[in-house]
C-alpha positions in Angstrom: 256.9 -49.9 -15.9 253.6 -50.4 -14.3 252.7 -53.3 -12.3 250.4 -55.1 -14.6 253.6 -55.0 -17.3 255.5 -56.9 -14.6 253.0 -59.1 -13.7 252.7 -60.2 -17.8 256.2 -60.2 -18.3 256.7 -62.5 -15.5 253.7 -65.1 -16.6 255.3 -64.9 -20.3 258.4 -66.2 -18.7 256.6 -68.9 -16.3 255.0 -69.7 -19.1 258.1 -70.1 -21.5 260.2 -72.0 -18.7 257.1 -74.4 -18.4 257.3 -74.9 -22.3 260.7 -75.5 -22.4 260.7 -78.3 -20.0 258.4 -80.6 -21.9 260.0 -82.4 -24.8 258.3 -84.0 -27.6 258.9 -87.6 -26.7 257.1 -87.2 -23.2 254.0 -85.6 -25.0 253.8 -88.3 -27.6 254.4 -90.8 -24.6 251.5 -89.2 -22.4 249.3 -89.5 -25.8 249.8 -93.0 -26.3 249.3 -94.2 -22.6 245.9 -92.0 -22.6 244.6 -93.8 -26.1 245.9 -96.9 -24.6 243.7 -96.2 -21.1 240.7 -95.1 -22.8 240.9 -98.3 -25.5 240.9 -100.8 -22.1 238.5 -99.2 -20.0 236.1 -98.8 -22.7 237.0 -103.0 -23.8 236.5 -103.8 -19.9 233.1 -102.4 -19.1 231.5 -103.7 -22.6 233.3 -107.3 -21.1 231.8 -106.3 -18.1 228.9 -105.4 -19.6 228.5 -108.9 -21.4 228.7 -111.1 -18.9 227.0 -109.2 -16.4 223.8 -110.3 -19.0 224.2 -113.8 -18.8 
């Protein structure tokens, strides 16, 4: 085996431990929370926005 096989095969299995740690619920939860962040800061600086006119 050469080192550069060891090296991949190791990353491959970092890689696959990493995978299996993350389950579908905590993606679709870290989805949701990211639409819901970007939906209220872009609502507060347009209310920002408004009443920093008048």
């Amino acid at each position: 085996m050469k080192w550069n096989d060891i090296r991949v095969g190791t990353l491959g299995g970092t890689l696959c431990s990493i995978w299996a740690s993350f389950s579908l619920g905590d993606v679709m939860q870290t989805v949701i929370m990211a639409a819901l962040g970007t939906v209220v800061s872009y609502m507060t600086s347009r209310f920002l926005r408004k009443i920093g006119k008048h």
